[in-house]
Structure formats: structure tokens, C-alpha cells
PDB file of N, CA, C and O in Angstrom, chain B, residues numbered from 101:
ATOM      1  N   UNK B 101     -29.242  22.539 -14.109  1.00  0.00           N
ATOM      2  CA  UNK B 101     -29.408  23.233 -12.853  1.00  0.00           C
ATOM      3  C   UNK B 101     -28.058  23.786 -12.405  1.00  0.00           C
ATOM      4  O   UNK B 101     -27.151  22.970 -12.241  1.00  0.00           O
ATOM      5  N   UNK B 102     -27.825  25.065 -12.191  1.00  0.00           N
ATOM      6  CA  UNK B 102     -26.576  25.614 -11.786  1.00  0.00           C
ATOM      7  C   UNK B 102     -26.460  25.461 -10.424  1.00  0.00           C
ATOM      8  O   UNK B 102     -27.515  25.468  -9.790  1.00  0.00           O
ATOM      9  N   UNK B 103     -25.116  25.285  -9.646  1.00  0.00           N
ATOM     10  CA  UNK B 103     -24.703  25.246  -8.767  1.00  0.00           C
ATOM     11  C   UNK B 103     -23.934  26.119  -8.014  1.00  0.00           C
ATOM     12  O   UNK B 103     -22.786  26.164  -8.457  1.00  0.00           O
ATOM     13  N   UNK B 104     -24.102  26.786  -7.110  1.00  0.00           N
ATOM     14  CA  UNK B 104     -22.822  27.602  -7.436  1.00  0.00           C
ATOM     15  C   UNK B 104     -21.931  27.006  -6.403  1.00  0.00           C
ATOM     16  O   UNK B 104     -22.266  26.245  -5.495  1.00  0.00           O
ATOM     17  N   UNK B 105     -19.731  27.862  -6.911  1.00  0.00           N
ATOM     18  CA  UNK B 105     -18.952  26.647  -6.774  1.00  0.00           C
ATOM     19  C   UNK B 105     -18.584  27.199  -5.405  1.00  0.00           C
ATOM     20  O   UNK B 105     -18.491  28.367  -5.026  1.00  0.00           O
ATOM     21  N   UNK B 106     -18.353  25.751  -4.599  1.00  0.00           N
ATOM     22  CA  UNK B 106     -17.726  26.135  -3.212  1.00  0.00           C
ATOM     23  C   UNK B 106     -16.413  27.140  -3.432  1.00  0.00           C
ATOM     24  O   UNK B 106     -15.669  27.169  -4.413  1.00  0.00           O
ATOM     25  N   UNK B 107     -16.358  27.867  -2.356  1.00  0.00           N
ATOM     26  CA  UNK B 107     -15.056  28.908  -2.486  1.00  0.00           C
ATOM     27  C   UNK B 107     -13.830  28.123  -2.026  1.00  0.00           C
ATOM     28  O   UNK B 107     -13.747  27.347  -1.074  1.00  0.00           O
ATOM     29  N   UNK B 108     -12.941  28.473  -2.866  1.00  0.00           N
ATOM     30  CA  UNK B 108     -11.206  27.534  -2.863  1.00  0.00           C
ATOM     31  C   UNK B 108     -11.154  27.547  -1.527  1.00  0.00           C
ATOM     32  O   UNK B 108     -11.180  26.451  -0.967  1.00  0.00           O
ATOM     33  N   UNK B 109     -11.053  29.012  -0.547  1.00  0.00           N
ATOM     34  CA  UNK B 109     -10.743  28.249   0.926  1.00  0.00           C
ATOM     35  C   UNK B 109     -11.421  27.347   1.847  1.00  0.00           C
ATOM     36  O   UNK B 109     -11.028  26.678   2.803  1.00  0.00           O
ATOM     37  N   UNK B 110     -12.691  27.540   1.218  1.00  0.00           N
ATOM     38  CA  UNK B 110     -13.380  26.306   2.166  1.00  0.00           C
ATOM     39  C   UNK B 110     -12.976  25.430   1.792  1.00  0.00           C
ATOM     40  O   UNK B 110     -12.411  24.669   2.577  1.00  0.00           O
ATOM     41  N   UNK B 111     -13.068  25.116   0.432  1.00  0.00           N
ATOM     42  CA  UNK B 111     -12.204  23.587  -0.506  1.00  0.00           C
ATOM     43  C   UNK B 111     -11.178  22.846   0.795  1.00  0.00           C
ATOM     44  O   UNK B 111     -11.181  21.806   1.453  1.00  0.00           O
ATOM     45  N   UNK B 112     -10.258  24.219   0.666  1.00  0.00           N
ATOM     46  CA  UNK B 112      -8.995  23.675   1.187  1.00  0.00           C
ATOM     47  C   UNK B 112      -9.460  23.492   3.035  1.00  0.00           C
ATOM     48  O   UNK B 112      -8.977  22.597   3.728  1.00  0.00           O
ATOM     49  N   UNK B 113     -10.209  24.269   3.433  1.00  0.00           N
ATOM     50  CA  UNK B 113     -10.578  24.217   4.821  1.00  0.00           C
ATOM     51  C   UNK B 113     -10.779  22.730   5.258  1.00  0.00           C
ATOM     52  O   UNK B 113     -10.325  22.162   6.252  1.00  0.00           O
ATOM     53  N   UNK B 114     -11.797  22.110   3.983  1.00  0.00           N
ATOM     54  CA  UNK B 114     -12.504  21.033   4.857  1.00  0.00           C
ATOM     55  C   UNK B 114     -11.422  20.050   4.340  1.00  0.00           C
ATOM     56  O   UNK B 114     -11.072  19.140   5.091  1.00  0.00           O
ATOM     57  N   UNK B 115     -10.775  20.190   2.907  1.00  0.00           N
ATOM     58  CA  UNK B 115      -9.752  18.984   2.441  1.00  0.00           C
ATOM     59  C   UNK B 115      -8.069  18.553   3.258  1.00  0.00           C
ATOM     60  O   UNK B 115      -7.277  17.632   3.062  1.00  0.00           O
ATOM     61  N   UNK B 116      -8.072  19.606   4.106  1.00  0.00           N
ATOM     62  CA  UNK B 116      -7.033  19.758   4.275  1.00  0.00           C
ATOM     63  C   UNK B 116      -6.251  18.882   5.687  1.00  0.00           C
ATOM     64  O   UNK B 116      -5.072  18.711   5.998  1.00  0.00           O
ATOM     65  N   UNK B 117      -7.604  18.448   6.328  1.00  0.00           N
ATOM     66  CA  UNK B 117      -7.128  17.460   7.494  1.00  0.00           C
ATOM     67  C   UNK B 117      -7.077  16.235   7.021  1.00  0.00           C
ATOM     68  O   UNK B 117      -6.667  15.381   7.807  1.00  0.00           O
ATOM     69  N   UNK B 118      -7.418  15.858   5.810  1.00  0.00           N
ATOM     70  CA  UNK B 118      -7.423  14.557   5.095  1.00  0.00           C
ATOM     71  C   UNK B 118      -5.940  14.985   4.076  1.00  0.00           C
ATOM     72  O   UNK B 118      -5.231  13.991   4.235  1.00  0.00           O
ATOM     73  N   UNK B 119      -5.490  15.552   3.533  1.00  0.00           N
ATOM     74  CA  UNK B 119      -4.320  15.559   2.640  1.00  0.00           C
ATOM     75  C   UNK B 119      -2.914  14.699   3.505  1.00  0.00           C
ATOM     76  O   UNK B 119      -2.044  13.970   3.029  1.00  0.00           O
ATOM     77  N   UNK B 120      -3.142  15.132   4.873  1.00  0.00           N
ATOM     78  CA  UNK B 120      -1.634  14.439   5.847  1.00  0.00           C
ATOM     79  C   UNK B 120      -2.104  12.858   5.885  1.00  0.00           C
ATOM     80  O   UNK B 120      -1.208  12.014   5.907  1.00  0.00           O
ATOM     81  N   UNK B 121      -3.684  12.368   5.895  1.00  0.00           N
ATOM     82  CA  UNK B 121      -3.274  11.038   6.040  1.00  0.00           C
ATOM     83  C   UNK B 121      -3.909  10.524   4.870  1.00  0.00           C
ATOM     84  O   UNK B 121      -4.644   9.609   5.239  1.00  0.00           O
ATOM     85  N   UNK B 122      -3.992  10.721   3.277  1.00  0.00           N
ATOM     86  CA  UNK B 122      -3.635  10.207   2.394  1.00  0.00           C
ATOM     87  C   UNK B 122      -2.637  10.078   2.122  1.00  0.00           C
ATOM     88  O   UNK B 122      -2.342   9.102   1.433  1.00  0.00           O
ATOM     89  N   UNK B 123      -1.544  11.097   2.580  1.00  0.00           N
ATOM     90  CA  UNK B 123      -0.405  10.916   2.281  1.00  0.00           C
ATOM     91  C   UNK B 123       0.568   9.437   2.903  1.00  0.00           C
ATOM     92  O   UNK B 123       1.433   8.707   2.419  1.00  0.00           O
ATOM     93  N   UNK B 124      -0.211   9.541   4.323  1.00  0.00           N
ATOM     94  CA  UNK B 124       0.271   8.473   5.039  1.00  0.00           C
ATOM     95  C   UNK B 124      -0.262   7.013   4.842  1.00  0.00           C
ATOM     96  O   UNK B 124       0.296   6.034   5.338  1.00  0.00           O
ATOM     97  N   UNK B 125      -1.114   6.971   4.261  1.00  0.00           N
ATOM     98  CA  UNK B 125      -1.830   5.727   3.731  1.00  0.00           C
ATOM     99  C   UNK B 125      -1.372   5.364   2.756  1.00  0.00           C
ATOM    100  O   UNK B 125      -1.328   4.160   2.506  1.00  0.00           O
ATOM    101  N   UNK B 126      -0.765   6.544   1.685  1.00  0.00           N
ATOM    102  CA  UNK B 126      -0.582   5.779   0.508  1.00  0.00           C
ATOM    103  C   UNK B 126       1.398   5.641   0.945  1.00  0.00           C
ATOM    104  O   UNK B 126       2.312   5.422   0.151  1.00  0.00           O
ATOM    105  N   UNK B 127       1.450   5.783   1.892  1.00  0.00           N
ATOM    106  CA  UNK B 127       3.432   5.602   1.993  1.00  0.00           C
ATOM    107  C   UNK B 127       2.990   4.177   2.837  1.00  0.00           C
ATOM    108  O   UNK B 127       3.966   3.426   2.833  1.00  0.00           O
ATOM    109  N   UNK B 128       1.947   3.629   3.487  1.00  0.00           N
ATOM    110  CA  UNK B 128       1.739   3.086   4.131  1.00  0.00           C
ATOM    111  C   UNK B 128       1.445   1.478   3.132  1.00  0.00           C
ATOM    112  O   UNK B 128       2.003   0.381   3.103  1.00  0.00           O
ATOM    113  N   UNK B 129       0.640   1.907   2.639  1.00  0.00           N
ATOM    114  CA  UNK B 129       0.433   0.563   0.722  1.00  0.00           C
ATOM    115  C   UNK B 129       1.656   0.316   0.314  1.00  0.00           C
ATOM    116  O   UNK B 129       2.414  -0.611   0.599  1.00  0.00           O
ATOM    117  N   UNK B 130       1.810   1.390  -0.505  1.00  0.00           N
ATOM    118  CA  UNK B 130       3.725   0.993  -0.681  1.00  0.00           C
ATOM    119  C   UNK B 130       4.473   0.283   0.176  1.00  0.00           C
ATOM    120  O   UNK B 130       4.924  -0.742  -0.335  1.00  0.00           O
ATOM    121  N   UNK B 131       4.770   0.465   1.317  1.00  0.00           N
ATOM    122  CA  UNK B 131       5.950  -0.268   2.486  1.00  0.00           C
ATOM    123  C   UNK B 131       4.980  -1.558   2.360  1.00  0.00           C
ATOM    124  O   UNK B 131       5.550  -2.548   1.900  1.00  0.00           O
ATOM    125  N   UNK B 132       3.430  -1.739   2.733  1.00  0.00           N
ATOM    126  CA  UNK B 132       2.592  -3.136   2.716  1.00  0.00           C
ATOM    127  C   UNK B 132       3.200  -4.120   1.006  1.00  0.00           C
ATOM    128  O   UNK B 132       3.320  -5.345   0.963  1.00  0.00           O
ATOM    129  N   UNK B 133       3.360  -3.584   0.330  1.00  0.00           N
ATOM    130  CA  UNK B 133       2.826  -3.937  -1.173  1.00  0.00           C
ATOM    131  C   UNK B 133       4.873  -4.710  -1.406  1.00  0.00           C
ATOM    132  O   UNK B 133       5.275  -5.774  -1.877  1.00  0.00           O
ATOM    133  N   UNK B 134       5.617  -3.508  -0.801  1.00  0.00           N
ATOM    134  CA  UNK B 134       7.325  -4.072  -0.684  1.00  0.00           C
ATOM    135  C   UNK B 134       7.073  -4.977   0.166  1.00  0.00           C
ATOM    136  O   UNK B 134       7.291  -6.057  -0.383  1.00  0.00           O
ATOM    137  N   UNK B 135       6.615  -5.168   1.563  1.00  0.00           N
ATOM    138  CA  UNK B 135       6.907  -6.953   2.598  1.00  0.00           C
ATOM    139  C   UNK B 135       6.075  -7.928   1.534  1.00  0.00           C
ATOM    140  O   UNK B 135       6.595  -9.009   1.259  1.00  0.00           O
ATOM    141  N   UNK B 136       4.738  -7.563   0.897  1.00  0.00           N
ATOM    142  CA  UNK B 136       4.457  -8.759   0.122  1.00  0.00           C
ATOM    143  C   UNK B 136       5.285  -9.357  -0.737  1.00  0.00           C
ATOM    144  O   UNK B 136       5.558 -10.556  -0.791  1.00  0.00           O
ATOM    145  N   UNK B 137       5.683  -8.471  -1.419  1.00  0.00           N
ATOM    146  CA  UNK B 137       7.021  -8.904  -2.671  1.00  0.00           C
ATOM    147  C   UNK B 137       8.506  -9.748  -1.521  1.00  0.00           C
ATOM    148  O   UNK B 137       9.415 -10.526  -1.810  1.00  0.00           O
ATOM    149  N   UNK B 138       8.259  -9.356  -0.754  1.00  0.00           N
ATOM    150  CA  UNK B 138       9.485  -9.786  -0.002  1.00  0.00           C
ATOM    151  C   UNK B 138       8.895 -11.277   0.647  1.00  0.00           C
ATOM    152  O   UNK B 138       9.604 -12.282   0.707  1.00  0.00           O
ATOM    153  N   UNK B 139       7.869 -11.241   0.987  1.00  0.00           N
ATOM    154  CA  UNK B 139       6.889 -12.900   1.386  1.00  0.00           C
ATOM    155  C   UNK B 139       6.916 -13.533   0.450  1.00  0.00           C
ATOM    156  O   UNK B 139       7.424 -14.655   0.453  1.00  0.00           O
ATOM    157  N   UNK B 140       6.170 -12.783  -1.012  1.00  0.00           N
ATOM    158  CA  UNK B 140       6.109 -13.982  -2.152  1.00  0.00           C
ATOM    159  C   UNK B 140       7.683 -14.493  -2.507  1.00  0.00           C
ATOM    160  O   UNK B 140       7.834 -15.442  -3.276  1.00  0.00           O
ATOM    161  N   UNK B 141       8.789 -13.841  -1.932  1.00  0.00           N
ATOM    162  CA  UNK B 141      10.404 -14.185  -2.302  1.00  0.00           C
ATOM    163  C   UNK B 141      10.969 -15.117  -1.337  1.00  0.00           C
ATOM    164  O   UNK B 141      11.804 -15.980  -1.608  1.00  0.00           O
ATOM    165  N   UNK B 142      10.340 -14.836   0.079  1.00  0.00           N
ATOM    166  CA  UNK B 142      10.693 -16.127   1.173  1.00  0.00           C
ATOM    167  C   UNK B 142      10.257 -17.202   0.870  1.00  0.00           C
ATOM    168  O   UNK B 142      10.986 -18.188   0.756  1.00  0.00           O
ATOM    169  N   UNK B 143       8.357 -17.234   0.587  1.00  0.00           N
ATOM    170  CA  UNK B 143       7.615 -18.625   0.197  1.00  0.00           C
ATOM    171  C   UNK B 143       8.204 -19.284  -0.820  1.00  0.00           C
ATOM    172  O   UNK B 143       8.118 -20.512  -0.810  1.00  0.00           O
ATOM    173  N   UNK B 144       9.009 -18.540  -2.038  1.00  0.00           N
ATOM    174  CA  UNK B 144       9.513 -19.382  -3.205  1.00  0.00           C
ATOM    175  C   UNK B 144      10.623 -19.917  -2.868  1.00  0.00           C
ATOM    176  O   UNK B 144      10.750 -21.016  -3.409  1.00  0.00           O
ATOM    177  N   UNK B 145      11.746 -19.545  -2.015  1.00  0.00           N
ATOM    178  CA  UNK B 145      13.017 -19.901  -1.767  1.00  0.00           C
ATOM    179  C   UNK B 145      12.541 -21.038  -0.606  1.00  0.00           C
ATOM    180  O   UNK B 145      13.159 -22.102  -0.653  1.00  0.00           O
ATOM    181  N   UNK B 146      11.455 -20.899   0.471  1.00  0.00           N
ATOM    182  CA  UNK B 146      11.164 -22.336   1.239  1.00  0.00           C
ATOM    183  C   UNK B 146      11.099 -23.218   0.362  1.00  0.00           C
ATOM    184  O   UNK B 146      11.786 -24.239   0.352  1.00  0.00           O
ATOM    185  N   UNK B 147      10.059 -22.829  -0.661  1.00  0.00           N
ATOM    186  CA  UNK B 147       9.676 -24.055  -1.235  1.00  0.00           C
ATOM    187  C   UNK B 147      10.768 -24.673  -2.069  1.00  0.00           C
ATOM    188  O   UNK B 147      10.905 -25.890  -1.944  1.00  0.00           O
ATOM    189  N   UNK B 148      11.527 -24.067  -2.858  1.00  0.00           N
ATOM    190  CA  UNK B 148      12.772 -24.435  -3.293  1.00  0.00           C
ATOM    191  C   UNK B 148      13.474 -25.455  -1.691  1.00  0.00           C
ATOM    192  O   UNK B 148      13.859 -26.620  -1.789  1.00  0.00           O
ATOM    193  N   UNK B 149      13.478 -25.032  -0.989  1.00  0.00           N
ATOM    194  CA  UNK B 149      14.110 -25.782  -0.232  1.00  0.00           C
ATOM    195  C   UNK B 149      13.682 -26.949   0.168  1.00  0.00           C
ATOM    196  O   UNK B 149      14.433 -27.913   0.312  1.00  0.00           O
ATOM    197  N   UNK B 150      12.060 -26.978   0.451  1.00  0.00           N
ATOM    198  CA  UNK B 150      11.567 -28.048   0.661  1.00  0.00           C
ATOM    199  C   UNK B 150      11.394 -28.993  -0.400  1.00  0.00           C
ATOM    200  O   UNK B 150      11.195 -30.187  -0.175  1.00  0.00           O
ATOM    201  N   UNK B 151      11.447 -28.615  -1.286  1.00  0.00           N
ATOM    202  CA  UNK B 151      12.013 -29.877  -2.875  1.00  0.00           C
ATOM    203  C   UNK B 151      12.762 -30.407  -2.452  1.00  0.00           C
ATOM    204  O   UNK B 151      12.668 -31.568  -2.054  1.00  0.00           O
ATOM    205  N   UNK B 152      14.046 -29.485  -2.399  1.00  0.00           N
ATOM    206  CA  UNK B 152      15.225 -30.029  -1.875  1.00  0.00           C
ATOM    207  C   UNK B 152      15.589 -31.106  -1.049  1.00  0.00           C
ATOM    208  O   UNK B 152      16.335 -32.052  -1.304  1.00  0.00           O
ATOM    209  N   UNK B 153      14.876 -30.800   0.122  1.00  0.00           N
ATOM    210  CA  UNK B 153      15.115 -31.951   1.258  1.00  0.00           C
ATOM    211  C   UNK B 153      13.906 -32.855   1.306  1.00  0.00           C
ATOM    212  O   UNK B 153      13.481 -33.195   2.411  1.00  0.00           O
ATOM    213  N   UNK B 154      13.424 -33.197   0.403  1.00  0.00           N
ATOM    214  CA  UNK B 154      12.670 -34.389   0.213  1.00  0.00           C
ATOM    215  C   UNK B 154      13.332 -35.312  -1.178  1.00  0.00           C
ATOM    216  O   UNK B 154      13.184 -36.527  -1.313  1.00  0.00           O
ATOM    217  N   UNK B 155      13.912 -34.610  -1.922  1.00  0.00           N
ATOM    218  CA  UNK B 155      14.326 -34.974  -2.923  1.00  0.00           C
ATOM    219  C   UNK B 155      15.887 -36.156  -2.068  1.00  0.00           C
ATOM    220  O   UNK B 155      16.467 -37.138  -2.530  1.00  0.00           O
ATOM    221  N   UNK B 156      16.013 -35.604  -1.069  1.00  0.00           N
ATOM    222  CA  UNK B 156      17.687 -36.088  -0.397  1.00  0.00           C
ATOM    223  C   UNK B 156      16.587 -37.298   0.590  1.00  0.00           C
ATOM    224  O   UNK B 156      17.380 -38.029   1.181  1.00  0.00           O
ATOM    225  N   UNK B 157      15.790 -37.530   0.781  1.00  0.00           N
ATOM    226  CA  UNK B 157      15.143 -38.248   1.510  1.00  0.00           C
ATOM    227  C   UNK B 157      14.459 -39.312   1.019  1.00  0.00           C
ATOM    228  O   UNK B 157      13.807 -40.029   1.778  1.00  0.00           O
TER     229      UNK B 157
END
């Protein structure tokens, strides 16, 4: 069954209020995805610590 194809400016008409906040969502994952890496690096260094001061106890 043929279709025929939407015209490029409508494409871009209706895609185009969504392109600014994919953009911002995906800068938004990234910065989320860097504090996780930075949590899973605090939780390991507590826990290193809390060895620590049970080990002195």
C-alpha cells in the first residue's frame, strides 16, 4: 500500500519544538549519569572508611 511522504517542511514544522528539549534531556542524562559515578565513588570511599573505624575498635 503506498503512502505518500509527508513534505520535509512539515517534517521539520511538527519535529522541531521537540529537537531543543531532546537536546536538553539528553545533556540532562549525562550530568545525572556523571553525579551517579560520583555517588558510586563517595559510597566506596565511606565504606572504606567504615572498615576502617571498626577495624580500630
Amino acid at each position: 500500500m503506498w503512502v505518500d511522504p509527508i513534505p520535509t517542511a512539515e517534517v521539520k514544522e511538527i519535529c522541531s519544538p521537540f529537537v531543543g528539549k531532546i537536546a536538553k534531556l539528553k545533556e540532562n542524562i549525562e550530568r545525572l549519569e556523571s553525579m551517579k559515578s560520583q555517588v558510586d565513588d563517595n559510597i566506596f570511599t565511606l565504606n572504606r572508611q567504615i572498615e576502617g573505624l571498626w577495624q580500630r575498635m
